[in-house]
C-alpha positions in Angstrom: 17.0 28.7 -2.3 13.6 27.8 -3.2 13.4 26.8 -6.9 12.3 29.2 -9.4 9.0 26.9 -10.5 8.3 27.1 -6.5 8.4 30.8 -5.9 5.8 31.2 -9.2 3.6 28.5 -7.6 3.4 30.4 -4.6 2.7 33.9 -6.3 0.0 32.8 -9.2 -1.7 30.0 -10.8 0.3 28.5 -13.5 -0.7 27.6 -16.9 0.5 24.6 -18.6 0.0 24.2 -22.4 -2.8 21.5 -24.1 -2.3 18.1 -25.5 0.3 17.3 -27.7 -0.6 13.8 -29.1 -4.0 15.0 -30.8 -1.8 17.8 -32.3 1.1 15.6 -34.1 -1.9 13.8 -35.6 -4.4 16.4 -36.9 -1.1 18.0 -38.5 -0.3 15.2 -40.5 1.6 12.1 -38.0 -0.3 8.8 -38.0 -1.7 8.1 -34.9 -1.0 4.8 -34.1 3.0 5.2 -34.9 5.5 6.2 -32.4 4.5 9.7 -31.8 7.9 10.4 -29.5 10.0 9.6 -32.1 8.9 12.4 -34.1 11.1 14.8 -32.4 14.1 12.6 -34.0 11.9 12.0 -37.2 10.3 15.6 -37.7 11.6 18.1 -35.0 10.3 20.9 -36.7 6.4 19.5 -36.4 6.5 19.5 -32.6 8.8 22.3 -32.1 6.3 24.4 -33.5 3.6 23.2 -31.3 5.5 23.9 -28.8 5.7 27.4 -30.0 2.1 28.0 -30.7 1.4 27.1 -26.9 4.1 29.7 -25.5 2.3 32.1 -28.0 -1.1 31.2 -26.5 0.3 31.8 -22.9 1.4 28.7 -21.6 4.1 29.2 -18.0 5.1 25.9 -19.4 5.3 23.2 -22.1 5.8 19.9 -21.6 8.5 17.6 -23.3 7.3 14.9 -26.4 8.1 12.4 -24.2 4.8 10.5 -22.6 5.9 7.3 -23.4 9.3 7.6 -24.2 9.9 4.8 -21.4 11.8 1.4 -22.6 8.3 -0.5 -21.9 6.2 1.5 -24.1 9.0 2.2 -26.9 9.7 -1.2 -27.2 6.1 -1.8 -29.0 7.8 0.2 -31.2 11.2 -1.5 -31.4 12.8 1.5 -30.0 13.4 0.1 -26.4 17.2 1.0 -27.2 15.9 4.7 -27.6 15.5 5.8 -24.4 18.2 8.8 -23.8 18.2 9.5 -27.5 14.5 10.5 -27.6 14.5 12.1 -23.9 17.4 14.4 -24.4 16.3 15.2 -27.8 12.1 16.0 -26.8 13.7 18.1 -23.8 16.5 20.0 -26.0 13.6 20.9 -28.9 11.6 22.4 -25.9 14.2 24.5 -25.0 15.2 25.8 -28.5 11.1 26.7 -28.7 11.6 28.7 -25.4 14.7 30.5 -26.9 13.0 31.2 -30.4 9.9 32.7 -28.7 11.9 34.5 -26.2 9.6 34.1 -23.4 11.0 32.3 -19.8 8.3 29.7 -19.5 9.8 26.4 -17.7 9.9 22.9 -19.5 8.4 20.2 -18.1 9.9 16.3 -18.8 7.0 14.5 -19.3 6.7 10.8 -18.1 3.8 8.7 -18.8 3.1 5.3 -17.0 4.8 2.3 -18.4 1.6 0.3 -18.4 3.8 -3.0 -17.4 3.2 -3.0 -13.7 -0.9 -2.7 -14.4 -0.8 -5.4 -16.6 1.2 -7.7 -14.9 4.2 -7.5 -17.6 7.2 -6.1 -14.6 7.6 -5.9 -11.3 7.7 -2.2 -8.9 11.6 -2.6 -9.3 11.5 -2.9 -13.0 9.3 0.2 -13.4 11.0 2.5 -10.8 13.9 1.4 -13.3 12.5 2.0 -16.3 11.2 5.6 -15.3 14.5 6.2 -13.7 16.0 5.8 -16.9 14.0 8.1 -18.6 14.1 11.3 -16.1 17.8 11.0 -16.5 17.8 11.3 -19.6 15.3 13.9 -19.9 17.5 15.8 -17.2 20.5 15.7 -19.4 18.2 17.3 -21.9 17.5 20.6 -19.5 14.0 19.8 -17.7 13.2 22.6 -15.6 10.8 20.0 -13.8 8.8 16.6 -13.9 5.4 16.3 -14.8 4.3 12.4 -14.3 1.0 12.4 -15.8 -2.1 9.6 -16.8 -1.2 7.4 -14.2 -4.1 4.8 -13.5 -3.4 4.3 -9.7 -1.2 5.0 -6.5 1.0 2.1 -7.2 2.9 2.7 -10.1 2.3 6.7 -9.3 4.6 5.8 -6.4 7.0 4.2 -8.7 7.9 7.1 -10.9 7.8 9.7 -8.0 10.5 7.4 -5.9 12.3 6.9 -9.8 12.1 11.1 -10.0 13.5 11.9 -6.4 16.5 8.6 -6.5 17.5 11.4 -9.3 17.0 14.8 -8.5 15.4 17.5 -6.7 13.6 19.2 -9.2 10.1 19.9 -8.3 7.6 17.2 -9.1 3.8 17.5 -10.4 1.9 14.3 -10.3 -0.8 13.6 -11.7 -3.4 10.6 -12.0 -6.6 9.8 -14.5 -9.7 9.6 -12.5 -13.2 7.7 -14.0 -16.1 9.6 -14.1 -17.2 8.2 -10.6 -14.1 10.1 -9.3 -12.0 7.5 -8.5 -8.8 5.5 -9.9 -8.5 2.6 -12.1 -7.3 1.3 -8.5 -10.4 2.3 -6.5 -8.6 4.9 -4.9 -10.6 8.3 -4.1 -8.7 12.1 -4.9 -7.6 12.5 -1.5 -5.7 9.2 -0.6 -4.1 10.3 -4.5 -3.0 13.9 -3.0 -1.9 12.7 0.3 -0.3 9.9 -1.3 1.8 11.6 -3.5 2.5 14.0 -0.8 4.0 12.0 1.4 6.3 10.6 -1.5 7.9 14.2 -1.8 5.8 15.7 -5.4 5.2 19.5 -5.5 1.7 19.2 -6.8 -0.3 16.5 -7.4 -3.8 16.3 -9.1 -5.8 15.1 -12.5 -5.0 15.3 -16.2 -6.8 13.2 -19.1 -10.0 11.6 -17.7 -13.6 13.0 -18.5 -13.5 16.7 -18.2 -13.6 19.6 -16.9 -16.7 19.0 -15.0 -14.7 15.8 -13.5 -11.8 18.0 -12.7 -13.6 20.2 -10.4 -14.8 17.6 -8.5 -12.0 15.9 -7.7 -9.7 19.6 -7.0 -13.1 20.4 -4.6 -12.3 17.1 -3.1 -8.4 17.1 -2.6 -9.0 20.7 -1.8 -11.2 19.8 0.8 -8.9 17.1 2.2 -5.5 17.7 1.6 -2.4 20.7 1.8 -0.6 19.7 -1.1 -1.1 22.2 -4.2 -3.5 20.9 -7.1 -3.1 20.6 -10.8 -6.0 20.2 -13.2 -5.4 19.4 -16.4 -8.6 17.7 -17.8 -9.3 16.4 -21.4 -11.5 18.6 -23.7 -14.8 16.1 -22.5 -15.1 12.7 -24.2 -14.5 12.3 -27.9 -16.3 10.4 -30.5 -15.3 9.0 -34.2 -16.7 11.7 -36.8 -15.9 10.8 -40.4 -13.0 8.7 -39.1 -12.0 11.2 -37.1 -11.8 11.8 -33.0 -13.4 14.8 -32.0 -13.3 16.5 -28.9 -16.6 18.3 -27.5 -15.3 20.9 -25.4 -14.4 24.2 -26.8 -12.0 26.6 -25.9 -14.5 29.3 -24.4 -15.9 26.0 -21.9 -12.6 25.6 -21.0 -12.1 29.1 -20.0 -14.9 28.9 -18.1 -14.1 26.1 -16.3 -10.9 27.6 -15.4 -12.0 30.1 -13.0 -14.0 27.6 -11.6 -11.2 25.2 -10.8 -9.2 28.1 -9.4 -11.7 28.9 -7.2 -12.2 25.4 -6.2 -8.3 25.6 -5.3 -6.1 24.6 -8.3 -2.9 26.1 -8.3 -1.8 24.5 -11.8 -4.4 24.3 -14.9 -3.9 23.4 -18.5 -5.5 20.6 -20.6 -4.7 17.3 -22.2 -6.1 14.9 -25.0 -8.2 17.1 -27.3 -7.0 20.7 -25.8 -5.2 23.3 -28.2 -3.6 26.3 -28.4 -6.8 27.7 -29.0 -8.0 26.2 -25.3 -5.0 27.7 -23.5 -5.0 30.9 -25.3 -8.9 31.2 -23.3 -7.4 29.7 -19.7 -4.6 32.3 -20.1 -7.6 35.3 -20.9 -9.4 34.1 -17.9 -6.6 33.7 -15.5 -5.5 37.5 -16.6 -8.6 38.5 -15.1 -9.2 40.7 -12.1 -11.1 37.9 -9.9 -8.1 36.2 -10.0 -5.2 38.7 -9.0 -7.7 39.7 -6.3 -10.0 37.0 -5.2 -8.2 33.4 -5.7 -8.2 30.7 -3.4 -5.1 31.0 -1.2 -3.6 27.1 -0.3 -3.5 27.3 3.3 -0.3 24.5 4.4 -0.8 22.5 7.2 1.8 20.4 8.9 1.6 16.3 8.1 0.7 15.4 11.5 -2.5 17.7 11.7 -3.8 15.3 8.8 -3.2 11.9 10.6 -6.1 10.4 12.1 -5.8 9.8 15.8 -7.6 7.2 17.9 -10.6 9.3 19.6 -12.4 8.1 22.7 -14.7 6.2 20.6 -12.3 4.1 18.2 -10.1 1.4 20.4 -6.6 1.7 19.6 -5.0 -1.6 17.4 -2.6 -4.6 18.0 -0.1 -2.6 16.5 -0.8 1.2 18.2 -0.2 -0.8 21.5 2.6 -2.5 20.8 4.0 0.6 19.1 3.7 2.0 22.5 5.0 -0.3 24.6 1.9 -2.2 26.4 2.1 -5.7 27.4 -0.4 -7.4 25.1 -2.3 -10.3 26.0 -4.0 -12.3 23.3 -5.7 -15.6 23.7 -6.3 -18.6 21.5 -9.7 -19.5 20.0 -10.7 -22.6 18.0 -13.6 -22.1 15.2 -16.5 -24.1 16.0 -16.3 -27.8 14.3 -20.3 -26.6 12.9 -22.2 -23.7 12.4 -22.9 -22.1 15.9 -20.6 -19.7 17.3 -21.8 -19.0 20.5 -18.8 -20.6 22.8 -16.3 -18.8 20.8 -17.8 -15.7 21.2 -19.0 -16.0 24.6 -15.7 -16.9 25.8 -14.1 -14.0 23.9 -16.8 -11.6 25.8 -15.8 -12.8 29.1 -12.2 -12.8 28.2 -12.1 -9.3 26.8 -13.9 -8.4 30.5 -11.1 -9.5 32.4 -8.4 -7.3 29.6 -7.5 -9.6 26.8 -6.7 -7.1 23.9 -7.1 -9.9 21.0 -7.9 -13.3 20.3 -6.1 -15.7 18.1 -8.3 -17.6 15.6 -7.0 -21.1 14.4 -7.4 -21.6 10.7 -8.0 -25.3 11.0 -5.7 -26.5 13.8 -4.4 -30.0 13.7 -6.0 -30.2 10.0 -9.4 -30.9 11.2 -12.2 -29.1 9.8 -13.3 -26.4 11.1 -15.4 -22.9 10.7 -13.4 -20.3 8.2 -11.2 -18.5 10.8 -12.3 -15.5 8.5 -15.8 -16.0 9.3 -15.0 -16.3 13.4 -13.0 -13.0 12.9 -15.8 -10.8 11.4 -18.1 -12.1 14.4 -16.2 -11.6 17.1 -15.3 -8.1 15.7 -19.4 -7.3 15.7 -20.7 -9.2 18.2 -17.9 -8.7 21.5 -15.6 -5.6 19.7 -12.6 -7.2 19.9 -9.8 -7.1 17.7 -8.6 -10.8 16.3 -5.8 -12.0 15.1 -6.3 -14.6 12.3 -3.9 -17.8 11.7 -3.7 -18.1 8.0 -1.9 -21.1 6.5 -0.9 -21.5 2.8 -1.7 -26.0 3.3 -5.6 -25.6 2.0 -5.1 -22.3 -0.8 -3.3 -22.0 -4.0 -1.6 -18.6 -4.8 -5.0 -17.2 -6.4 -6.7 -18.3 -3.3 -4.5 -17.2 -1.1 -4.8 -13.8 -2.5 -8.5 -13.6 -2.7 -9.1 -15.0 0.7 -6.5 -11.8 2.0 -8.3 -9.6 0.0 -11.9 -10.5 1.6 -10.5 -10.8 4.9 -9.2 -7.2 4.6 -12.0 -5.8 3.4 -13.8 -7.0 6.1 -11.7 -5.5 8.6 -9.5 -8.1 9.7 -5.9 -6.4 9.9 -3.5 -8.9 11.9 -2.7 -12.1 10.0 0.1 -14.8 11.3 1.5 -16.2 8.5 1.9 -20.3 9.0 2.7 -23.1 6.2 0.0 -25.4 8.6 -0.4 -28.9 9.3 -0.4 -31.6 7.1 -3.7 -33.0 6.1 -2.6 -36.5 6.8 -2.4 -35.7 10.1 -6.1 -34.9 10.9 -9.7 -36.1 10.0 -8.6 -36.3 6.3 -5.9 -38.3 5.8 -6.8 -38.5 1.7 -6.7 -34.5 1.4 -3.5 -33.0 -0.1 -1.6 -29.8 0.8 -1.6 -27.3 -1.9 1.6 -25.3 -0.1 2.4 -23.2 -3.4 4.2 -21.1 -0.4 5.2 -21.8 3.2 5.2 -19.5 5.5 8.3 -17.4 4.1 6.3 -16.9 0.9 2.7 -16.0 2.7 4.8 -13.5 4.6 6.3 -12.0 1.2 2.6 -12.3 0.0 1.3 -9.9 2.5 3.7 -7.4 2.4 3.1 -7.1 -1.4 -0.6 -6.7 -1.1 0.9 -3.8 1.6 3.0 -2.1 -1.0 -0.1 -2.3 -3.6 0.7 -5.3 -5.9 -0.2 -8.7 -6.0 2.5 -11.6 -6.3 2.3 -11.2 -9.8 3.0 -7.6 -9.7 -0.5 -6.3 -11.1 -1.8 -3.6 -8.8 -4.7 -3.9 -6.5 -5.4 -0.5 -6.3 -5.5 0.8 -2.4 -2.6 -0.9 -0.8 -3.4 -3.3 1.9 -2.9 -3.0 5.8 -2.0 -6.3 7.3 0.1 -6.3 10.8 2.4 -9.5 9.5 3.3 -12.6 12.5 5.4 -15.0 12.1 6.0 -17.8 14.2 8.8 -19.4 16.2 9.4 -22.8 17.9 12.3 -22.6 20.3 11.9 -26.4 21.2 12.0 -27.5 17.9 13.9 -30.9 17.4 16.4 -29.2 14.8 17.1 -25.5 16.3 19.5 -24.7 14.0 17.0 -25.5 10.7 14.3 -23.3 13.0 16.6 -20.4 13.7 16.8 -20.5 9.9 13.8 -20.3 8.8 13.0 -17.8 11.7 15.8 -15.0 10.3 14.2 -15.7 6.7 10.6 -14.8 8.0 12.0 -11.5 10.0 13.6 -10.6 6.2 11.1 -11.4 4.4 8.7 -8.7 6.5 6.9 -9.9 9.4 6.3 -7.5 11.7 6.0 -9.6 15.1 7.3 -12.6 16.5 4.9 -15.2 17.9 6.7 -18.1 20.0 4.7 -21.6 20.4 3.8 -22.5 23.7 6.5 -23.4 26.2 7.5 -24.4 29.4 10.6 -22.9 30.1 11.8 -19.4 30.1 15.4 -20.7 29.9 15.2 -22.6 26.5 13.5 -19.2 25.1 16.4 -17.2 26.4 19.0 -19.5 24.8 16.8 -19.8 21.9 16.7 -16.1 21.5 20.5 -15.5 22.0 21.3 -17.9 19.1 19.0 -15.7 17.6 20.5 -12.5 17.3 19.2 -9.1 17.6 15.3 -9.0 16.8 13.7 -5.5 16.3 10.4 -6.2 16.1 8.2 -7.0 19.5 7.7 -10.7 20.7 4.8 -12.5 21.8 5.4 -15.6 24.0 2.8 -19.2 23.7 1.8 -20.1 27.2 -0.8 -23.2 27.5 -1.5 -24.0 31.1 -0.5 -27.6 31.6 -4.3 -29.4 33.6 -2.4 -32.8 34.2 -0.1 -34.8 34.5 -1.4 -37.1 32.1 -1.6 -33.3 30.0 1.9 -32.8 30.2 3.1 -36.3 28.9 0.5 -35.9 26.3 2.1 -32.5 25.0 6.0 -34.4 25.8 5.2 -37.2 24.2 2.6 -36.7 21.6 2.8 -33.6 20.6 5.5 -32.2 17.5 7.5 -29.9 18.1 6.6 -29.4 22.0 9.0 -30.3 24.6 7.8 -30.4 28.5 11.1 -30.3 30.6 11.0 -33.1 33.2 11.0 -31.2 36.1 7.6 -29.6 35.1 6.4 -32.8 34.2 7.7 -33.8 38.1 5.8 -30.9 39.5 2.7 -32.4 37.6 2.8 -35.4 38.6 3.5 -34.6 42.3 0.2 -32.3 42.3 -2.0 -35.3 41.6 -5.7 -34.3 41.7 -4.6 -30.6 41.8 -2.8 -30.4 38.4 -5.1 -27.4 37.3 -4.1 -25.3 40.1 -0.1 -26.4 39.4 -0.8 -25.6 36.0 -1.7 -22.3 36.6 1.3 -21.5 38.7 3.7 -22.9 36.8 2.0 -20.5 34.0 2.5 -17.6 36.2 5.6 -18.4 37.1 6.6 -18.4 33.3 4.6 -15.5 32.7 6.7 -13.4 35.2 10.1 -15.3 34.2 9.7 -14.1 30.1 8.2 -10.4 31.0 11.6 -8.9 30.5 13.1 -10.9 27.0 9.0 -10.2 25.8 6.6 -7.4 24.4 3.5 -9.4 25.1 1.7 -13.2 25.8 -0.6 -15.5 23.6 -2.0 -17.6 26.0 -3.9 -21.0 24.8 -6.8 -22.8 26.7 -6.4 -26.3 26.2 -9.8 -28.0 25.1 -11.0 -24.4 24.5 -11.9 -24.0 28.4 -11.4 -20.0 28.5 -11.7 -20.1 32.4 -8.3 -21.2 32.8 -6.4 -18.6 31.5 -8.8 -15.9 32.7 -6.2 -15.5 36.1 -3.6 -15.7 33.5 -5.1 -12.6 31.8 -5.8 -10.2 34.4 -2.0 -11.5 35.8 -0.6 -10.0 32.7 -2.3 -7.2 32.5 -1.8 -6.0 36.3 1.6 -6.3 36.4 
């Protein structure tokens, strides 16, 4: 059975009541004290303003209880307080609805904890901390949830997960936008509504901020965008200090206004916040008891999820991850940056590579710790110059944790979506022998890095606004000299997120397969290293020379045997292997040695035939 809030939702607007804080002060509390303690301290102060908005019309009041969270009380020292003030805000509600004898519903309000903005908790802590709070308030008697003033997606997501771990009560969620109609975190009304959506609320829209004028806007815009039903609860415009005192410039005639106006525009929930009164709601309630809007309303129109998502069109190539996702064979190849400033090999070797079908190309990020053009920089070229999508190597040796962060940051904005996530080479190893690693993280913790900037938060847990998109790879060396310590680390990089596997080059499919048994079930698609041996004197080079690489003998053999034909038994051999790991793989990276794309170009079009 649909729940009794529901069922009104879907047969009128509803009308919330006005703000409570401005109240408690202009009727005597002081307003930098704990304002929800008052309904422990002086019950009968806000259960009468909780009357005086069921007497001005309100469907429902909401509970004293903004920031009756353990984050917020505890400014206070009343972090112990939590249940004590919840249960008692949501009981005094209900003995107003009683007194008055009219059924409107009580809301538990829950405010943000301002901890996960500020860098002060983690999204655990909060989820916690809100948890905590709607149980109490639902051992009180909430008739539903109203999260409201939250500053951005991040923590909104937080208290909606908090809400629904602990019941099914219906669920309006609402944000504060700024005056240029987006949140604190950047993030525009529609990614807010769909957001919140997705998470399971009832309604979501905007309370606090500006205005009414600000309100409309952003309904129009959700409206426009969205299926979930819209609440509007804006502030009575922006205040200023009169004779030490905060006044608010809207009156109660502008807000009943501005009610029709936001109905029309497609709210389904209106009522007002910081500087609203009974006064204001008694003027919504006359203009919602108008004919226009039994008769001419805006009806909410739902749409199933899937007609919102956005699907690739002729014009827009699909991703790394949309093929993947569908089972393709991908076929990426390794680039080198440029050791200067001009580009051109790289990208005219990516041109003639994506001709023959590559679907990406690998970027180093300073391979063998020689200097080297920002494999950032190579990225955004390619992407405008040949259209193809790149996959950036990313190594936490050169950046501490702020630069790390930053440098994710930019590259997404840019565009760049796939990262692989590598602890890189040590700087004594290449041109700089003096240089030191920074290495605040390896691999493991770049990997944990990236999926926090994809949940929203940074590694300090402040929000960045819109959460990031990275497609997370990890790599693997099956012929590393201690298997058991790579296997490891390997499990550790698959928990900690990544999305795909990347193998280094090798040159057997056997040692993969073993590799891969030890192993243990993997459920996220594998991309196998190929590098087409050129020599003999190639091969011992890689053997002998190279960490980490091991060249059995036998291929080594079939090197040396070929003689002055090495590149052509390189490419076989690479065939070979390519058809050998088809089955145990989702995909190939091949690697040009000394950046000569024409090697692999067979090796492509092999891959992508088959």
């Amino acid at each position: 059975m649909k729940h009794p809030f529901i069922k009104a939702l879907e047969e009128r607007v509803i009308l919330g009541d006005g703000a409570m804080g401005t109240l408690l002060v202009n009727r005597g509390a002081r307003h930098n004290s704990c304002l929800e303690a008052l309904v422990i301290e002086s019950p009968d102060l806000v259960r009468r303003i909780h009357e005086d908005y069921i007497a001005a019309g309100a469907d429902f009041i909401e509970t004293n209880t903004f920031g009756a969270n353990r984050f917020r009380l505890a400014k206070h020292g009343r972090a112990g307080q939590v249940r004590e003030i919840n249960f008692r805000a949501a009981r005094l509600a209900r003995d107003a609805r009683e007194i008055s004898g009219h059924p409107v519903f009580v809301a538990g309000a829950i405010g943000p904890t301002g901890a996960l903005l500020a860098g002060e908790a983690r999204p655990p802590e909060v989820r916690e901390a809100l948890r905590e709070q709607t149980l109490a308030l639902l051992e009180g008697g909430v008739d539903l949830l109203i999260l409201e003033t939250f500053p951005d997606i991040a923590e909104l997501r937080e208290a909606i997960l908090a809400v629904k771990e602990s019941c099914d009560l219906p669920v309006i969620a609402q944000v504060t936008f700024q005056r240029d109609r987006r949140t604190v975190g950047g993030e525009p009304p529609e990614e807010v509504a769909n957001a919140a959506s997705s998470l399971g609320a009832d309604v979501a829209g905007i309370n606090c901020s500006a205005g009414p004028q600000t309100a409309l806007e952003v309904v129009e815009q959700m409206a426009a965008h969205t299926s979930i039903r819209i609440s509007a609860m804006p502030n009575a415009g922006l205040p200023k200090y009169v004779d030490r005192q905060l006044v608010y410039p809207s009156t109660p005639e502008y807000f009943g206004e501005y009610t029709r106006k936001l109905v029309e525009a497609g709210a389904n929930v209106v009522g007002g916040c910081c500087g609203t009164t009974p006064e204001h709601v008694a003027k919504m309630r006359e203009s919602l008891d108008q004919e226009w809007n039994r008769k001419g309303r805006v009806q909410v129109i739902e749409r199933p999820l899937a007609a919102l998502e956005v699907t690739p069109g002729p014009d827009k190539p699909r991703t790394m991850r949309e093929k993947l996702r569908a089972g393709e064979f991908l076929v990426s190849v390794e680039l080198d940056p440029p050791r200067g400033l001009n580009p051109r090999k790289a990208i005219e070797g990516a041109a003639y590579l994506k001709g023959l079908g590559a679907d990406c190309i690998n970027i180093g990020d300073s391979p063998m710790a020689r200097v080297r053009m920002s494999a950032i920089a190579l990225a955004v070229l390619l992407q405008q110059r040949v259209e193809i999508e790149p996959i950036i190597h990313f190594t936490s040796r050169d950046r501490n944790l702020m630069a790390i962060q930053s440098d994710l940051l930019g590259a997404h904005a840019l565009g760049i979506r796939n990262v692989i996530a590598l602890t890189g080479d040590p700087p004594s190893s290449g041109d700089y022998s003096r240089a030191t690693g920074v290495w605040d993280v390896d691999s493991i913790g770049l990997i944990k890095i990236l999926k926090m900037l994809n949940s929203g938060v940074d590694w300090a847990g402040n929000s960045i606004g819109k959460a990031t998109e990275f497609f997370v790879a990890c790599a693997a060396n099956p012929t590393a000299d201690d298997v058991e310590q790579e296997l490891d680390r390997v499990r550790r990089k698959l928990e900690a997120g990544a999305d795909v596997l990347m193998t280094q080059q090798i040159y057997s499919a056997e040692i993969l397969e073993s590799f891969l048994e030890r192993l243990g079930p993997v459920d996220v698609p594998l991309l196998v290293g190929i590098m087409p041996l050129q020599s003999s004197r190639h091969a011992e080079f890689i053997h002998n020379e190279l960490a980490g690489v091991f060249v059995p003998h036998d291929v080594r053999e079939r090197m040396r045997l070929a003689g002055e034909n090495g590149i052509a038994e390189g490419i076989t051999q690479a065939r070979e292997l390519l058809e050998a790991i088809r089955p145990m793989a989702q995909g190939v990276y091949l690697v040009p040695s000394f950046g000569r794309v024409e090697i692999v170009g067979e090796l492509v079009q092999a891959a992508k035939q088959a």
